[in-house]
C-alpha positions as CSV (number, residue, x, y, z in Angstrom):
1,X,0.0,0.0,0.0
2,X,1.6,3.4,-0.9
3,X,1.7,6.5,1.0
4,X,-1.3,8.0,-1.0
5,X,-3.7,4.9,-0.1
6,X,-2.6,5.6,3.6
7,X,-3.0,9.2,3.4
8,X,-6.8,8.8,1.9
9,X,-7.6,6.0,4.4
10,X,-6.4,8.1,7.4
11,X,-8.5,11.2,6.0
12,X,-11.4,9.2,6.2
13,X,-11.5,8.0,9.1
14,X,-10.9,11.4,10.3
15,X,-14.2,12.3,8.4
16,X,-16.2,8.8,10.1
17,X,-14.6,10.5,13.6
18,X,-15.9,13.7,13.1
19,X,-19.3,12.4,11.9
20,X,-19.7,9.5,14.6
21,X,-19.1,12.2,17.0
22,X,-21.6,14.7,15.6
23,X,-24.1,11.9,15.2
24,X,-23.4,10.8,18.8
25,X,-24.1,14.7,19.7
26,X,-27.5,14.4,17.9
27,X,-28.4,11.4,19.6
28,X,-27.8,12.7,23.4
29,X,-29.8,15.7,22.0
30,X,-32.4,13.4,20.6
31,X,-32.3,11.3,24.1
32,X,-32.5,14.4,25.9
33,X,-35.5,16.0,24.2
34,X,-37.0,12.5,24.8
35,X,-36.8,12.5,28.0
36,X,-38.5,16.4,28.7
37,X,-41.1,14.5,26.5
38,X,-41.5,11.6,28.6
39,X,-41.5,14.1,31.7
40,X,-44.5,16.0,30.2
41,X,-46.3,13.1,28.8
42,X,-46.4,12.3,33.0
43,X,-46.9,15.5,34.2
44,X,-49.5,15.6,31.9
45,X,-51.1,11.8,32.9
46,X,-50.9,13.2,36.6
47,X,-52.6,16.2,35.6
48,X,-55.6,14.3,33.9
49,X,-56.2,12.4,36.6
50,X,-56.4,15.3,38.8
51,X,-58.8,16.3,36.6
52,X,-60.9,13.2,36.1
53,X,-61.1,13.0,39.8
54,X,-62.3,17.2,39.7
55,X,-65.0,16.5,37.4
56,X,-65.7,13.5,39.5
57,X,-66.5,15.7,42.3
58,X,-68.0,18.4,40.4
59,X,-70.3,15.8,39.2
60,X,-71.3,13.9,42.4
61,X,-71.9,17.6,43.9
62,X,-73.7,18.7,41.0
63,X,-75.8,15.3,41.4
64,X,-76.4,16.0,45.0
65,X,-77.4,19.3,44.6
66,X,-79.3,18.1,41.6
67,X,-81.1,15.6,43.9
68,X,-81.5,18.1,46.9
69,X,-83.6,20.8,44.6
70,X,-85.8,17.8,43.6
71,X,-86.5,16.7,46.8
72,X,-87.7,19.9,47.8
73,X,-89.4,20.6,44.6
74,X,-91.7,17.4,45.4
75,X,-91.9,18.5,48.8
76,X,-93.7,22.2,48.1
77,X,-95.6,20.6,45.5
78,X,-96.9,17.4,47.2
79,X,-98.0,19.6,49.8
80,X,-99.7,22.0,47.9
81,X,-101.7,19.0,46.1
82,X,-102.7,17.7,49.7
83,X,-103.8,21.0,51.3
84,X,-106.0,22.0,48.2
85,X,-107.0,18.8,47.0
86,X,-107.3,17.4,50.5
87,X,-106.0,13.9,49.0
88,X,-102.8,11.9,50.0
89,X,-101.7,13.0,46.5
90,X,-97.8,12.7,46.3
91,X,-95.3,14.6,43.3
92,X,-92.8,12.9,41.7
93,X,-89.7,14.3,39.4
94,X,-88.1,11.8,37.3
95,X,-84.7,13.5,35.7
96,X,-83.4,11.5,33.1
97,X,-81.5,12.4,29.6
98,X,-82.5,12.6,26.1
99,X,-79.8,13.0,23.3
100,X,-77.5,13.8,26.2
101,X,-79.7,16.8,27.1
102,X,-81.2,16.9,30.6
103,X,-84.7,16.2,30.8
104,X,-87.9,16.0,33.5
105,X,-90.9,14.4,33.6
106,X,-93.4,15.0,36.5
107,X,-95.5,12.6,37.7
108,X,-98.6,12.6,40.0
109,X,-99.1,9.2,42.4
110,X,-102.1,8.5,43.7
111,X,-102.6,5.5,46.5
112,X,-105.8,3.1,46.1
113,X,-105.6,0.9,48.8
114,X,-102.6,-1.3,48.1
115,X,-102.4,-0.5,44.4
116,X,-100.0,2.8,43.2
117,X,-100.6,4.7,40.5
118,X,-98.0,7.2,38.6
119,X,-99.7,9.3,36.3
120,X,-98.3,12.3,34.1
121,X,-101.0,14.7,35.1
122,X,-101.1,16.5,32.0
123,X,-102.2,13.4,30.2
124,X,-104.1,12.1,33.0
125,X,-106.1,14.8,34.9
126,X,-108.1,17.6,34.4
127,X,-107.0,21.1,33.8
128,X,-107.5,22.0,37.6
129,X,-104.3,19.7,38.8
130,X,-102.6,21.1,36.4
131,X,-102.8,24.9,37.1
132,X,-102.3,24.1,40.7
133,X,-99.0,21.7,39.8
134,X,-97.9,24.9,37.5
135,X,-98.5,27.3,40.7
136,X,-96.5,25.3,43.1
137,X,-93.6,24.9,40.7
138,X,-93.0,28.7,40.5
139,X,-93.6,28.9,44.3
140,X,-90.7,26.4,44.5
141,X,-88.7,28.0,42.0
142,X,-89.3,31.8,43.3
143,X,-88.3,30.5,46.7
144,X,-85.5,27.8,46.7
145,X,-83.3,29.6,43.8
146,X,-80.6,31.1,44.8
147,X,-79.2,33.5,44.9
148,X,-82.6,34.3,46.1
149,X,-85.4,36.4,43.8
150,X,-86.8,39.5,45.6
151,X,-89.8,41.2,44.9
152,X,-93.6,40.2,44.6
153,X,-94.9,37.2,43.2
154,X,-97.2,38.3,40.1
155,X,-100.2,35.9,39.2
156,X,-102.6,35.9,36.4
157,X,-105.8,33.9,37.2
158,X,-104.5,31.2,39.3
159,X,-106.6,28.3,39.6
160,X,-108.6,29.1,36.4
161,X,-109.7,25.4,35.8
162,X,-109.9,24.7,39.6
163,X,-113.6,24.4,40.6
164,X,-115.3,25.8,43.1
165,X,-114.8,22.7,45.5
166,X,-111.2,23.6,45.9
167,X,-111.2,27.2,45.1
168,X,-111.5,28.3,49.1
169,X,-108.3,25.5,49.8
170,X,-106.7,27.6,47.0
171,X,-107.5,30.9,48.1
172,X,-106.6,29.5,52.1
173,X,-102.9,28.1,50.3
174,X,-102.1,31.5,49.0
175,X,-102.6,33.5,52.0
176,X,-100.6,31.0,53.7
177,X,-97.8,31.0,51.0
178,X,-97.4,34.8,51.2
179,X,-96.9,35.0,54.8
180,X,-94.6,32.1,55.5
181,X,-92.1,33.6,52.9
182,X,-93.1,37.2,53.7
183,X,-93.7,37.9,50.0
184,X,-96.1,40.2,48.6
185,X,-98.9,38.6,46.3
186,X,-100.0,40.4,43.2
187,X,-103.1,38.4,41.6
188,X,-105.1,39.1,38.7
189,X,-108.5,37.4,39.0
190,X,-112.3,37.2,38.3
191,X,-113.2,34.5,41.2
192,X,-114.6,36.7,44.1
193,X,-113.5,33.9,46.7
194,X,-109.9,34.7,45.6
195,X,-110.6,38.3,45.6
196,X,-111.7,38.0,49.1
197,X,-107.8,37.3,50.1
198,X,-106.2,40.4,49.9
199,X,-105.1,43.0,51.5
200,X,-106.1,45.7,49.3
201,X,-108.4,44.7,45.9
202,X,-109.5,46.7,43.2
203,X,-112.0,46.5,40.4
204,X,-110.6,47.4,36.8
205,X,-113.1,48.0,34.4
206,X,-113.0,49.4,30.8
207,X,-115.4,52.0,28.4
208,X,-114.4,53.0,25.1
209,X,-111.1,51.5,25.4
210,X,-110.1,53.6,28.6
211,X,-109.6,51.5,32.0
212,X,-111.0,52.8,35.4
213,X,-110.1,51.4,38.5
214,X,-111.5,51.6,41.8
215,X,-111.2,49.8,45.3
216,X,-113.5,46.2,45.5
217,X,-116.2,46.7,47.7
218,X,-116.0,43.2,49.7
219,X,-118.2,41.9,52.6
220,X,-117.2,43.1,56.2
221,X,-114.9,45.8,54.4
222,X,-115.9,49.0,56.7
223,X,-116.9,51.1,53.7
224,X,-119.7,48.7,52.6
């Protein structure tokens, strides 16, 4: 072998030096980047699991609170049922979902000796159970929402459908309901029993499109 072959030889190796170090440099650079990788792929595990176990809580409280506004929402209305009614009447909420949207259906159960009955009362009673179902819910609503709602409760002919049977129960249930929860009643009615409620009532009338209102003359008012 000449001096030329040695020369080219040794001038290559030189060059498979220089690039096994250089690739050896990439590689620790390559390991090193791996490992910050590796490091935030488990920071990032550890954080998901935080997370899953967050939502887990947020979840089982938003259940329980979920479950706690039910229950008390059956209470106001169950009770509202059995003082007007004056039957063990008892309403149920059943929360389920539909195409992942939240959904509730009410139910009225009724007790006949042994036997149950669940009922949707809107398919299964008359309009009077409904209009007193509809009252109790934004009793419940007005009064367990929180923060809470201030002001007067406003109603527009409440208990239209109920008949006259009930409509003294009725009228009894929303002079109770105003003064356990100190809140002022505004009511908008043509049933005289329900007139008979208030505190102060008046009489609007209308002629040629211009309303008039005066104070209701009521029986053992001082000015009749």
């Amino acid at each position: 072998m000449n001096n030329d072959s040695i020369a080219y030889l040794e001038e290559k190796a030189k060059e498979w030096e220089l690039d096994l170090y250089k690739r050896n440099g990439e590689r620790e650079t390559l390991l090193k980047i791996l490992e910050e990788k590796r490091i935030i792929h488990s920071e990032l595990d550890a954080d998901i699991i935080k997370l899953d176990k967050v939502l887990a809580l947020f979840q089982k409280t938003s259940n329980y609170a979920r479950e706690q506004a039910k229950r008390q929402i059956e209470m106001v209305v169950t009770k509202c049922l059995q003082n007007i009614f004056q039957q063990p009447y008892e309403f149920q909420i059943v929360l389920n979902k539909k195409r992942d949207l939240a959904n509730a259906e009410f139910y009225i159960v009724s007790s006949y000796g042994d036997e149950t009955i669940a009922n949707q009362p809107e398919l299964d009673r008359g309009g009077g159970i409904v209009d007193i179902i509809s009252l109790a819910l934004r009793i419940a609503f007005l009064e367990l929402i929180r923060p809470k709602l201030e002001g007067p409760l406003m109603l527009d002919e409440p208990g239209k459908h109920v008949s006259e049977d009930y409509i003294f129960n009725l009228g009894n249930f929303l002079a109770e309901t105003a003064n356990a929860f100190n809140r002022q009643m505004i009511m908008v009615t043509h049933n005289p029993h329900l007139l008979a409620i208030g505190d102060s009532c008046f009489i609007v009338s209308q002629n040629n499109g211009i309303s008039y209102v005066k104070p209701a003359e009521l029986e053992g008012n001082d000015e009749s």
